[in-house]
N, C-alpha and C positions, 0 to 999 in steps of 0.2 A: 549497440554501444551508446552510452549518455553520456551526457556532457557533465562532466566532473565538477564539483558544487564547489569544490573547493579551488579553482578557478582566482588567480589574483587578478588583482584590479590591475588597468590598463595593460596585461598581457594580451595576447596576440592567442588564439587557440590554433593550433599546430595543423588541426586535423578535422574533416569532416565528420559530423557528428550522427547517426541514423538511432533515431527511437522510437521504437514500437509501442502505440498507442494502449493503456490498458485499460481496463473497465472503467478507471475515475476519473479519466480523462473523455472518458466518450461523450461525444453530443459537445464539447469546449469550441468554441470558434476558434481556428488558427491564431486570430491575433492575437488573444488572449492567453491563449497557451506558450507561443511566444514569450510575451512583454514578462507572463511569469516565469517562464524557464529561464529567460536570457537577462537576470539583473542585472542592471547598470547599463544594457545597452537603448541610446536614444530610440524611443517609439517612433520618430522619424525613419532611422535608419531601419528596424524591424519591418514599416511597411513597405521600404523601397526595396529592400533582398526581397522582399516575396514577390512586387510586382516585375520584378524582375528576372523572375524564376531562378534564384540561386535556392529559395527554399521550395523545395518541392513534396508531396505526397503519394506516397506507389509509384513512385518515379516519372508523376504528371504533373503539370502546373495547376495550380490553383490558389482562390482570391481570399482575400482575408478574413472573409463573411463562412469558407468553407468550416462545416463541421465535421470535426475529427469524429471516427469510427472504430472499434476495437479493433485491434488488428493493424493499423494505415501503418508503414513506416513513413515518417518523416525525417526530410532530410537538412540538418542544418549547416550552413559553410561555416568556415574558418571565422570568426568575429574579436577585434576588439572590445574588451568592456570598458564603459566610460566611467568615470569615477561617480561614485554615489551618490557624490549632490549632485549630478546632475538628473542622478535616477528619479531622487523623492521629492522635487522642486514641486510644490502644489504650494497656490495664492493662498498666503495668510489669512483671507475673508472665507476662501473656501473650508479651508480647515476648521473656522472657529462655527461657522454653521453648521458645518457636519458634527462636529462632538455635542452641540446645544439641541442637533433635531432630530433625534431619534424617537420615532413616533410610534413603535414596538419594537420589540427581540426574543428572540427564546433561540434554541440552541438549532434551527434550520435555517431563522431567515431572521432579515431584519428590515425595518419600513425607516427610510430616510425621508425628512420635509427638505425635498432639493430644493436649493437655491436657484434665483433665478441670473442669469448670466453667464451659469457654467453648463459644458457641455457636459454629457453623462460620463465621457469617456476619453480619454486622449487618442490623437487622429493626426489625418493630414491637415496640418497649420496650426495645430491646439495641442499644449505640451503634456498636458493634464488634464485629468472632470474628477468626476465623485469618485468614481469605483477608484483614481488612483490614489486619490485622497484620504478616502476609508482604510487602505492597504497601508499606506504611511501612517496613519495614526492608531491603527492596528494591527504593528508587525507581525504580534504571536498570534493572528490568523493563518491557519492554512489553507483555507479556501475563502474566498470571497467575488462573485459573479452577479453582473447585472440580468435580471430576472426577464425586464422590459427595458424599453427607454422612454426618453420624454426630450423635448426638442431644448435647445439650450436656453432661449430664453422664456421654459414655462419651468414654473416652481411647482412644488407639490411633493404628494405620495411616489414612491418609487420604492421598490421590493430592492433588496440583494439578498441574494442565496451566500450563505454559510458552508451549505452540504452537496455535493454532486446530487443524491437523492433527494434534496428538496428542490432543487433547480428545476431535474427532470419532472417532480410533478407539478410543480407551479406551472410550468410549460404549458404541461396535460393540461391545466386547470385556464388558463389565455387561450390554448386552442381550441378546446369544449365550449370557449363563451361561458367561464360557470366562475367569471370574476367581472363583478360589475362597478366601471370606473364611474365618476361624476367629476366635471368641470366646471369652474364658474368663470363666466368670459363676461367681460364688457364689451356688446356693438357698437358701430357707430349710429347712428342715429334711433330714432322710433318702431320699434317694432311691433307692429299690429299685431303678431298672430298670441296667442298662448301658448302654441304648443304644435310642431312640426316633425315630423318625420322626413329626415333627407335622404336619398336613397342612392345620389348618383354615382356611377362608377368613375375611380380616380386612375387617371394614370400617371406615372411617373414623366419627366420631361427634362428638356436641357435648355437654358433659354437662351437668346444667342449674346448672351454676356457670362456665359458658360456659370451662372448660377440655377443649381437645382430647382427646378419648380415641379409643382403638380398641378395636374390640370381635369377638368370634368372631362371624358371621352366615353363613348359607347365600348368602346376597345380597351379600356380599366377594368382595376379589378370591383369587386360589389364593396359596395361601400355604405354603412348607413349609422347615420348621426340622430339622437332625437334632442332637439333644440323645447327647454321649456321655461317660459318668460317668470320670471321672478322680481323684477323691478323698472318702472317705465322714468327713467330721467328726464331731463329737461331736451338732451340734444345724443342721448343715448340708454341703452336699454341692457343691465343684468340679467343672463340667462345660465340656467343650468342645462351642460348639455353632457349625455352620454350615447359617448360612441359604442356601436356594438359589433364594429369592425373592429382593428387597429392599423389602419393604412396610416402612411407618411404624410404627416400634415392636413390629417384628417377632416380636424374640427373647423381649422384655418380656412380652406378651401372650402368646405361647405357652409361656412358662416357669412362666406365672400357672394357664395352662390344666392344668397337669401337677398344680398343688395346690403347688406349690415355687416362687414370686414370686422375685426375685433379690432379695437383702439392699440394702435403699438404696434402694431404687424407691417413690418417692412417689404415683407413682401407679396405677401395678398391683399394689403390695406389701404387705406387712401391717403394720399401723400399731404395733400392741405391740411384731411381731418389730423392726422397723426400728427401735423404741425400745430396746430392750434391747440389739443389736447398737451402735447408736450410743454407748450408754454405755461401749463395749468398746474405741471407737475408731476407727467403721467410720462415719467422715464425708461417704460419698457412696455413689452406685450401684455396686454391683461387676459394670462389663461394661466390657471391657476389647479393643479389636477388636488381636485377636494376632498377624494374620499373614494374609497376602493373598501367593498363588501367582497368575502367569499369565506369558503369552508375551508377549514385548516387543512391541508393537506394532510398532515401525520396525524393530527390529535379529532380532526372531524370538528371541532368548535367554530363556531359560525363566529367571523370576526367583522368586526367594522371599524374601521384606521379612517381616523379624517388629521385633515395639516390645517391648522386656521389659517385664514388670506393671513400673507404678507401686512406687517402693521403700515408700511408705505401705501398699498392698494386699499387699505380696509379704512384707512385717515381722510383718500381720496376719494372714496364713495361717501363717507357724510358728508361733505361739502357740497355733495351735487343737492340741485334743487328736486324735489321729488314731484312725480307729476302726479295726480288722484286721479 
C-alpha cells in the first residue's frame, strides 16, 4: 500500500503505510527516499521516526545511510504533514548561488560550483543544503540526488544525478577510481616539499566534546592524498591536492599530518594561525574542490568541469607577498 500523494496538508494519516521498493528506487538512501516521499514533513522529524525505529525495513531497524533494495518493504507510521513553507525554506544566498552555478548539465547529471557554508544536504541541526535547494528551485524535476558530498564549508564541483541510471554509474565510476578530483588548499606556513604522497590510514572518531573527528590510526581505512606545491607565500603555501581515496576529511587531516593545517579549518587547524589569518580577511576554510575529469558515463566523452576559486579566496591570494 502507498501513501496517497493526494494527502492534505496538516492532516494526520490514518494509517500505516508499507511500500515495496522498485527498480528506481534501488540503491536511494532511506533518507532520501523519505524527505521525497513524505512532503512537507520536517527533515527533523523524518530522522527521529527512523532512529527510533517507527520506520523500519523487512520489519528490521535500520539507519538512515541504509540503501534501499528492490524488493525491501518499507514501513512508514502514521505522520502529520507540515505546511509547505516550512517544507521549501532554503537561505536566499543559497538559492541565488545555485541558479548562477551551474558548471554543466545534460539530461543525466548536473555539476553544481557549491557554495561555501552550506551543507550538502539537510540533517540533524541544518534545515537545508544544495540538493534541497536545487529541488525548490526545480520543482518539475523528478529526480534529483547527490552523486558525492563535500564537507560544508568547502566550495566547488559537486555532481547531482538527474537519473536513477546515471547515479548508479557515476557510483561505478567514484568506486573504480576512474574520476579524478583536484583541490586547491591554502597551508599554514612554508612548505618545503614539491610534491608528497600521503598515504596514512584514517579513522573515524568521537572527541570527548562529542564532535566528529578523524584521526591517523593503523586501524583506518587506506587513505591516500597527493599534495603538489604550486605557490610558496610569505607565511603560507598554495597546493593542489588530489585525493585518490574519498575518506571523511581527507584532505583536512592529511594536510594537518604534513605539520601545514589549511588556513580556516576549525578543526584540524591552528587556532592562533586561523586568528591572525581571519583578521586578514580569510573568513572561512580555504579548500576549494577545483576541478573533476572523467568519462561520460552514457555518452563515453571525456569531460573536464573546473569552478574558478571563490572571487573572496582569489582577491586574497594576490594580496599575499609571493616568495621566489
Amino acid at each position: 500500500m502507498n501513501i496517497e500523494e493526494s494527502l492534505v496538508e496538516t492532516k494526520l494519516a490514518s494509517k500505516v503505510a508499507y511500500i515495496e521498493i522498485s527498480e528506481e528506487n534501488c540503491d536511494q538512501r532511506l533518507d532520501n527516499f523519505l524527505i521525497t516521499r513524505l512532503k512537507g514533513v520536517p527533515k527533523s522529524r523524518i530522522y527521529r521516526i527512523v532512529r527510533k525505529g517507527e520506520v523500519r525495513v523487512n520489519k528490521g531497524r535500520v539507519d538512515v545511510k541504509y540503501r534501499l533494495m528492490t524488493g525491501d518493504i518499507v514501513r512508514i507510521p502514521p505522520l502529520r504533514v507540515a505546511e509547505r513553507t516550512e517544507e521549501s525554506f532554503v537561505a536566499p544566498g543559497l538559492k541565488e548561488a545555485l541558479q548562477q552555478g551551474i558548471l554543466f548539465e545534460d539530461d543525466a547529471f548536473l555539476i553544481v560550483n557549491k557554495p561555501a557554508g552550506f551543507a550538502v544536504h539537510g540533517g540533524s541541526g541544518v534545515s537545508s543544503g544544495v540538493i534541497e535547494g536545487l529541488r525548490l528551485i526545480r520543482p518539475e524535476a523528478r529526480f534529483l540526488e547527490l552523486v558525492h558530498r563535500l564537507d560544508k564549508d568547502t566550495s566547488g564541483c559537486l555532481i547531482i544525478a538527474k537519473k536513477r541510471s546515471a547515479l548508479r554509474l557515476l557510483h561505478e565510476l567514484f568506486r573504480d577510481d576512474h574520476i579524478h578530483k583536484t583541490y586547491l588548499a591554502l597551508l599554514a606556513g612554508q612548505w618545503a616539499r614539491k610534491k608528497l604522497v600521503v598515504t596514512a590510514p584514517l579513522l573515524k572518531n568521537i572527541s570527548l566534546g562529542g564532535e566528529r573527528m578523524v584521526v591517523i590510526s593503523p586501524s583506518g581505512k587506506a587513505a591516500e592524498t597527493l599534495f603538489r606545491r604550486l605557490t610558496l607565500f610569505r607565511d603560507s603555501t598554495l597546493v593542489e591536492a588530489s585525493p585518490k581515496t574519498g575518506r571523511t576529511h581527507q584532505i583536512r587531516v592529511h594536510a594537518a599530518s604534513l605539520g601545514h593545517p589549511i588556513i580556516g579549518d576549525d578543526r584540524y587547524g591552528l587556532d592562533e594561525v586561523n586568528k591572525a589569518f581571519k583578521a586578514r580577511g580569510y573568513k572561512r576554510m580555504f579548500l576549494h574542490a577545483a576541478t573533476l575529469t572523467f568519462q561520460h558515463p552514457v555518452t563515453g566523452v571525456l569531460l573536464t568541469i573546473s569552478a574558478p576559486l571563490p572571487q573572496q579566496l582569489d582577491s586574497l591570494l594576490k594580496n599575499e607577498a609571493v616568495k621566489i
